[in-house]
KOLGUKE-778961 format. One record per residue (C-alpha): chain; residue in three letters; y, z, x; residue number from 1. Coordinates in steps of 0.05 Angstrom, whole numbers. Last residue first. Example, Ala and Ser with C-alpha at 12.3 -4.5 7.8 and 13.67 -1.06 7.14 Angstrom:
+------+--------+--------+--------+--------+---------+
| mise | drense |     yy |     zz |     xx | koldren |
+------+--------+--------+--------+--------+---------+
|    A |    ser |    -21 |    143 |    273 |       2 |
|    A |    ala |    -90 |    156 |    246 |       1 |
+------+--------+--------+--------+--------+---------+
***
This chain:
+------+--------+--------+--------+--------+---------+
| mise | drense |     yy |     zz |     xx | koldren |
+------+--------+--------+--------+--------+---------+
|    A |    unk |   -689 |     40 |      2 |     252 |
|    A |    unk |   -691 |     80 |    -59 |     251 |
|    A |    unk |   -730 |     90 |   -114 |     250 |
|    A |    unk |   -744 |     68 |   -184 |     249 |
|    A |    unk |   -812 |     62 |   -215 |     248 |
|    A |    unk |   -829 |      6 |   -265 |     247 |
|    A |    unk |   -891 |     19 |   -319 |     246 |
|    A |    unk |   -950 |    -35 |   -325 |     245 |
|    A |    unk |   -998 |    -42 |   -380 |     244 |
|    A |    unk |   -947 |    -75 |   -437 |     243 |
|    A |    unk |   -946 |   -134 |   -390 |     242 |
|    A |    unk |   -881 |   -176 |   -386 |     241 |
|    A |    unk |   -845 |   -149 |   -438 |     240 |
|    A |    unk |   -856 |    -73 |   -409 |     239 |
|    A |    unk |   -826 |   -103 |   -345 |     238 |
|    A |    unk |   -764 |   -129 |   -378 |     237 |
|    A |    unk |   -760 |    -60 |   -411 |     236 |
|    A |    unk |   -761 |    -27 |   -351 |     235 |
|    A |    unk |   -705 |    -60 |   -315 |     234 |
|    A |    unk |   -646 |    -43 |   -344 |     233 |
|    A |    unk |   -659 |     26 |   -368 |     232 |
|    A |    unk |   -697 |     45 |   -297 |     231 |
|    A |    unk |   -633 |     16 |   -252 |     230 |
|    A |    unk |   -594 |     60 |   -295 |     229 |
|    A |    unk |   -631 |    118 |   -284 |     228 |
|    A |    unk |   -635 |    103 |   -211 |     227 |
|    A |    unk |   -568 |    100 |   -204 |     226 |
|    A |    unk |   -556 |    159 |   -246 |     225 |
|    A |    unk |   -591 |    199 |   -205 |     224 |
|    A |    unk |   -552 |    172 |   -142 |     223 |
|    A |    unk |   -479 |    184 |   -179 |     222 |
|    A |    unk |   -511 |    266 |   -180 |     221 |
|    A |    unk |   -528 |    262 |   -109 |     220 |
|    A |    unk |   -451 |    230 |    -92 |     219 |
|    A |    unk |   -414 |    281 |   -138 |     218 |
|    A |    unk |   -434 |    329 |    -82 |     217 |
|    A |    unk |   -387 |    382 |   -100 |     216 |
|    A |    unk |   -354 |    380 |    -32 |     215 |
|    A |    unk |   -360 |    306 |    -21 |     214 |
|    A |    unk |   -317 |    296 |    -91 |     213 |
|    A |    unk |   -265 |    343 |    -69 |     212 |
|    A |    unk |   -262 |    308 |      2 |     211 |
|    A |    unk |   -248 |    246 |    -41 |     210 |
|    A |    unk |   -201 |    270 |    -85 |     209 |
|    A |    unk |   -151 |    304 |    -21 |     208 |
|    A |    unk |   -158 |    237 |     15 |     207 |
|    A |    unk |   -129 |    203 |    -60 |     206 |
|    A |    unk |    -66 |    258 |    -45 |     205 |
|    A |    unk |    -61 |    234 |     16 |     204 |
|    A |    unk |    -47 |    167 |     -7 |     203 |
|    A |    unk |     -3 |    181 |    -51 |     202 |
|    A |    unk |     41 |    224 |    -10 |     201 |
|    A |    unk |     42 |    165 |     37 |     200 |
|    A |    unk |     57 |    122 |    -18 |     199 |
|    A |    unk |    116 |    161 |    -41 |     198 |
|    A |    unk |    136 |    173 |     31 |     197 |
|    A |    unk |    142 |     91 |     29 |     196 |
|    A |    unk |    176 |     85 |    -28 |     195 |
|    A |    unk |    230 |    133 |    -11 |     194 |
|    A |    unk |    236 |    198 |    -40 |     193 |
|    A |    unk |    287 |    231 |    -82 |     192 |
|    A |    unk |    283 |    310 |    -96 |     191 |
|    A |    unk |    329 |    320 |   -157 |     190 |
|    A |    unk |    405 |    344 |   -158 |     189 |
|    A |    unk |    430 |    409 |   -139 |     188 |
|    A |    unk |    408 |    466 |    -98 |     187 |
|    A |    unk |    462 |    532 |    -92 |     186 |
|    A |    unk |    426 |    584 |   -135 |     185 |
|    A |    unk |    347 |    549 |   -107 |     184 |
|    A |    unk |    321 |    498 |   -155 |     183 |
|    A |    unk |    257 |    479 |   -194 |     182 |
|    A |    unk |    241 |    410 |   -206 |     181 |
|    A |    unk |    211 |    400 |   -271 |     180 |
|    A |    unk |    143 |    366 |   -260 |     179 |
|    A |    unk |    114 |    289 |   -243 |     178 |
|    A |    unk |     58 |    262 |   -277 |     177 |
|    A |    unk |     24 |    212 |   -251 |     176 |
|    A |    unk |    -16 |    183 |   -311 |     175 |
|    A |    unk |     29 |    117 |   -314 |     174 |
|    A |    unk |     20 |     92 |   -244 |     173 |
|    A |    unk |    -57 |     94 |   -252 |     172 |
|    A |    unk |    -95 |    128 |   -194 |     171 |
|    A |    unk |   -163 |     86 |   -185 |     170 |
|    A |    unk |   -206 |    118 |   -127 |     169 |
|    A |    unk |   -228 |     64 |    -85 |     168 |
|    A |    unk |   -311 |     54 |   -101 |     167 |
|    A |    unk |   -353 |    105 |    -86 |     166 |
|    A |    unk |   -429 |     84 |    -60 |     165 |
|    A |    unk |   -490 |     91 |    -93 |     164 |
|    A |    unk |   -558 |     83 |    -51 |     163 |
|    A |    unk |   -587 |     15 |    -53 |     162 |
|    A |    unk |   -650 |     -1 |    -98 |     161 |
|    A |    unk |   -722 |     -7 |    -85 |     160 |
|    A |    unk |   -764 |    -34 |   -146 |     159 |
|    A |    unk |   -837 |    -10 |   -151 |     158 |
|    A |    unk |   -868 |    -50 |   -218 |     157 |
|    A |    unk |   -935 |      4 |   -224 |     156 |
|    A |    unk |  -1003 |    -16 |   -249 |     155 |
|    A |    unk |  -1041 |     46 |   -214 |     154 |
|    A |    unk |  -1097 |     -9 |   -187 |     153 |
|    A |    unk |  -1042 |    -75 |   -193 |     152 |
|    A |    unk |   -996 |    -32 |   -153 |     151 |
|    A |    unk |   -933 |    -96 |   -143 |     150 |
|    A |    unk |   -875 |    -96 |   -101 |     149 |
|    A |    unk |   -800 |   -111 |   -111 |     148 |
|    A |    unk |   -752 |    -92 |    -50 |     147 |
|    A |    unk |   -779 |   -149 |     -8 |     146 |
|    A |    unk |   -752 |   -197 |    -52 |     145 |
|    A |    unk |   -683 |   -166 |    -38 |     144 |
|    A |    unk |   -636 |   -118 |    -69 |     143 |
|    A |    unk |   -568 |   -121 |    -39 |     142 |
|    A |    unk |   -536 |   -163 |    -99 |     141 |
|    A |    unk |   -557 |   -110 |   -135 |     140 |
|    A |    unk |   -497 |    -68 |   -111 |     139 |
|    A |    unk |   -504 |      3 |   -142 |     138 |
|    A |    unk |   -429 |     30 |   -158 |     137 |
|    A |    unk |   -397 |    101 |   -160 |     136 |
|    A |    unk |   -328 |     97 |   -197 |     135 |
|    A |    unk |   -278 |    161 |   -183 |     134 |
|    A |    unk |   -220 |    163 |   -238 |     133 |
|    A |    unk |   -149 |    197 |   -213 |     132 |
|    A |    unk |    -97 |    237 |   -241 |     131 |
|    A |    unk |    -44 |    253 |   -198 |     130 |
|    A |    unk |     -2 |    315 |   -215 |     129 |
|    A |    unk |     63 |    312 |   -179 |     128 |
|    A |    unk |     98 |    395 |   -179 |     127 |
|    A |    unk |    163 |    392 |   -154 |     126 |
|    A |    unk |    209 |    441 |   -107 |     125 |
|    A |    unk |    283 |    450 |    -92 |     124 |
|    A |    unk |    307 |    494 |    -33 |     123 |
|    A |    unk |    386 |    512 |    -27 |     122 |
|    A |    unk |    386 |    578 |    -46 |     121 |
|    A |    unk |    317 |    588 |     -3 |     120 |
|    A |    unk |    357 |    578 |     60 |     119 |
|    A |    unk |    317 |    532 |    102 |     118 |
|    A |    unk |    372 |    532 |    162 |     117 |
|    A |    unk |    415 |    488 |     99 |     116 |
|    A |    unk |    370 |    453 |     50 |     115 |
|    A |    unk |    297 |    451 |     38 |     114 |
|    A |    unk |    247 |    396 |     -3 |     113 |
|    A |    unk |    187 |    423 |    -25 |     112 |
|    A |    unk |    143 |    376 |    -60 |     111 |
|    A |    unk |     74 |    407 |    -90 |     110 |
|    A |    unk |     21 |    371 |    -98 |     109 |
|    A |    unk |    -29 |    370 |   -153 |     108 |
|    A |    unk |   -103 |    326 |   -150 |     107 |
|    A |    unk |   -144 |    299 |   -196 |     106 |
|    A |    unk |   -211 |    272 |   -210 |     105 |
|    A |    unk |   -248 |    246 |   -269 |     104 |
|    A |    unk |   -322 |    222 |   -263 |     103 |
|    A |    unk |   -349 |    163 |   -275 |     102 |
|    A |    unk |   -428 |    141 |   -248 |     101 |
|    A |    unk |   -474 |     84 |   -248 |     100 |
|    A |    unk |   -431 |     19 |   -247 |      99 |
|    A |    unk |   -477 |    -35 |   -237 |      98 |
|    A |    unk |   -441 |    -85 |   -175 |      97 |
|    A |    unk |   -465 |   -151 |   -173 |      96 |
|    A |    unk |   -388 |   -199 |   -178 |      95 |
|    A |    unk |   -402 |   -262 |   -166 |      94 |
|    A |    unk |   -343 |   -279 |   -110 |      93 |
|    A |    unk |   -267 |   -309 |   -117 |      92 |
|    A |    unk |   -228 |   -320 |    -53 |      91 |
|    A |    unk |   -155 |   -306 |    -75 |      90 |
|    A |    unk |   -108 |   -321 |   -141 |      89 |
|    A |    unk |    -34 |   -328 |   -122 |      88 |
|    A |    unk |     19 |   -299 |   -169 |      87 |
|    A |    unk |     79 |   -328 |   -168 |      86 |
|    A |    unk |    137 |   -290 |   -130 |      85 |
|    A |    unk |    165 |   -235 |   -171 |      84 |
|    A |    unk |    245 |   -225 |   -179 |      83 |
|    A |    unk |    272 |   -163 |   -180 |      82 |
|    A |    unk |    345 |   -144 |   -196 |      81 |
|    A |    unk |    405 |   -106 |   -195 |      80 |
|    A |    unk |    475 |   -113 |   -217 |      79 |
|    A |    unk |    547 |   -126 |   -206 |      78 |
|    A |    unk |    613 |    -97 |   -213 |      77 |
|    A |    unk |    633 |   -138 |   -280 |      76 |
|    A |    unk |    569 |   -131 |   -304 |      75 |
|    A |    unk |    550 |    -65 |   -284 |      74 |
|    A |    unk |    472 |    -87 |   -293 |      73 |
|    A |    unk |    413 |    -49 |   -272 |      72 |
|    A |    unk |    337 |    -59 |   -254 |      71 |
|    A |    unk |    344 |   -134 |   -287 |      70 |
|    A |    unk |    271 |   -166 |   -286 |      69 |
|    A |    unk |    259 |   -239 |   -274 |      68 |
|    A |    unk |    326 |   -264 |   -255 |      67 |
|    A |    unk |    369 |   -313 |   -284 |      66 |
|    A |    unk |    399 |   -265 |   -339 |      65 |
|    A |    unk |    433 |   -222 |   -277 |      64 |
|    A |    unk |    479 |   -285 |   -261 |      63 |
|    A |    unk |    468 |   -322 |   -192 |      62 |
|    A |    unk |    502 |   -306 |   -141 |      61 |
|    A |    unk |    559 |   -327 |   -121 |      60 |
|    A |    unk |    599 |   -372 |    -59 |      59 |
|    A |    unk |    659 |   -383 |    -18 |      58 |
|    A |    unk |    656 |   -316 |      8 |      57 |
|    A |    unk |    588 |   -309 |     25 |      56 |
|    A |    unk |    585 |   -386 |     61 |      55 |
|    A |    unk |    648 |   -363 |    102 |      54 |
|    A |    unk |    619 |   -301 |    124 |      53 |
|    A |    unk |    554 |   -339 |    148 |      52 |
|    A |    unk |    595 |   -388 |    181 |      51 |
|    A |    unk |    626 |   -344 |    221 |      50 |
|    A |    unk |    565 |   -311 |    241 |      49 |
|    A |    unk |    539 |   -368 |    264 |      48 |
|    A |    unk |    615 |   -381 |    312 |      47 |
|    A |    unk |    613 |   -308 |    334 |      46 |
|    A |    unk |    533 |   -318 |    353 |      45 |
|    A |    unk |    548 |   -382 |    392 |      44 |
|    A |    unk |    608 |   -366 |    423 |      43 |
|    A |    unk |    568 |   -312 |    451 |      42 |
|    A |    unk |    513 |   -349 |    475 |      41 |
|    A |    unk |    567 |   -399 |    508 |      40 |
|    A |    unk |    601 |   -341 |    549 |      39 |
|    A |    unk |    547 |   -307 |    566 |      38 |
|    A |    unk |    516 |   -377 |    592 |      37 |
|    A |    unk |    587 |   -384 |    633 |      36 |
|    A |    unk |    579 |   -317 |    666 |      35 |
|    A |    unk |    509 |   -324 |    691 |      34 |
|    A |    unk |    521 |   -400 |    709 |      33 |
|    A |    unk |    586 |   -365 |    751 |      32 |
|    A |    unk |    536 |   -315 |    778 |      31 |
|    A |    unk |    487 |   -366 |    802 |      30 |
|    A |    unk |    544 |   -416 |    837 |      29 |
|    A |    unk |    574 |   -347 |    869 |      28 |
|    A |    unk |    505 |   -335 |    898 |      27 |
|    A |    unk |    493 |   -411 |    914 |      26 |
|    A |    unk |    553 |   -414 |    961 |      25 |
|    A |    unk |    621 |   -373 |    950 |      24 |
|    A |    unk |    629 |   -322 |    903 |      23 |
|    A |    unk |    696 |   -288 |    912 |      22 |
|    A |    unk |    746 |   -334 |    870 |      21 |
|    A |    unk |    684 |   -355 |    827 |      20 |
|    A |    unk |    663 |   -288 |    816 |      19 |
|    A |    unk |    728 |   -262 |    792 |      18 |
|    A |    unk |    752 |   -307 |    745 |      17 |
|    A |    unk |    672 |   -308 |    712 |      16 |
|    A |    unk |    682 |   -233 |    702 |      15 |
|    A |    unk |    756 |   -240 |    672 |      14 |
|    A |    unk |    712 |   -286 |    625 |      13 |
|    A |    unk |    649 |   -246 |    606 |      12 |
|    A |    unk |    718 |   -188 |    600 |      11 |
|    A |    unk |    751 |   -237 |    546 |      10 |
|    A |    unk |    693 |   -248 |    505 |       9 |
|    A |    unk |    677 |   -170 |    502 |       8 |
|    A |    unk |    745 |   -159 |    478 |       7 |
|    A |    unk |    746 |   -214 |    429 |       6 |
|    A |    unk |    681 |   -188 |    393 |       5 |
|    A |    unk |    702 |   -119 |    399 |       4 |
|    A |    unk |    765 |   -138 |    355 |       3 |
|    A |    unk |    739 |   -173 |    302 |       2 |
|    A |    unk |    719 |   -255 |    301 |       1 |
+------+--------+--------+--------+--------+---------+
***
């Protein structure tokens, strides 16, 4: 038990003292319960956390080998180290999606990290390059019966498709590339990030590939190859079929 502990122990019971010598009735009944509940919940959490202490130093970890990755090891003054729960498969589905359309994205930001009243002798600044891959998809599984219709007089298969869509942009860990830092007369040592501003940086950068892609309309071109696609597939099976008939490809 440290010092605070004590102290605030010893005032929950000079408070107690008091109120029972001038509480009289149910109000001094209520604030001696008040007093003696303080008293016990505190026990309570000095005593756990007794406990806990002991159990850390009477005890040791485990030694770095016994884990599933070792980060660092100091031997003598410790180490670090990850260990990776087992890996749980979820809800499987049939998978239906044609992929129609890749196209190579990327994005660069710049990390500026400032020191003392934003004194440029003390700024440091990186350049992260993410490169990214943008995958537009046709889901067949959304074509219906009524999507397929037969011209017997013009002999035409017509087969209506869904538009394509943009899956997640992929951004592989090990294409990020991540510049020199550059540093002010009086800045030392690299910019660190947490994990979290890492992913938030991330994550905005993958924003800044997707308004890229809406500006150059990479969604009209991933349509013409949808139906392109679509055509390949399909129009042979129809040519099988009846040597007469020809499939067109639209939209729904």
């Amino acid at each position: 038990m440290n010092t605070n502990e004590e102290q605030l122990i010893k005032k929950v019971e000079k408070a107690a003292r008091k109120g029972a010598m001038k509480g009289s009735g149910l109000s001094g009944i209520v604030t001696n319960a008040v007093a003696i509940i303080a008293i016990v919940i505190i026990a309570l959490v000095v005593s756990a956390k007794m406990n806990r202490a002991m159990d850390q130093l009477t005890s040791f970890e485990d030694p770095a080998e016994s884990h599933d990755m070792v980060l660092e090891n100091d031997g003598f003054l410790g180490y670090t180290a990850a260990d990776f729960a087992e890996a749980i498969l979820g809800k499987d589905s049939q998978l239906k999606k044609l992929e129609v359309y890749n196209v190579e994205v990327s994005d660069v930001v710049t990390i500026t990290d400032t020191g003392l009243m934003n004194w440029s002798v003390f700024t440091k600044c990186q350049l992260i390059t993410y490169n990214g891959y943008a995958t537009y998809t046709v889901d067949l599984g959304e074509i219906g019966k009524n999507d397929i219709s037969l011209d017997e007089e013009n002999k035409i298969v017509s087969l209506k498709i869904p538009h394509a869509c943009l899956e997640p942009i992929n951004i592989p860990t090990d294409e990020i590339v991540f510049g020199d830092t550059t540093k002010g007369l009086l800045a030392f040592g690299d910019i660190k990030m947490t994990p979290e501003q890492s992913s938030e940086i991330q994550k905005e950068a993958e924003e800044k590939m997707n308004q890229k892609l809406t500006e150059q309309d990479a969604i009209s071109k991933a349509d013409r190859f949808a139906i392109l696609s679509v055509w390949e597939i399909y129009q042979p099976l129809v040519k099988s079929v009846s040597p007469d008939y020809a499939l067109e490809v639209s939209f729904q």
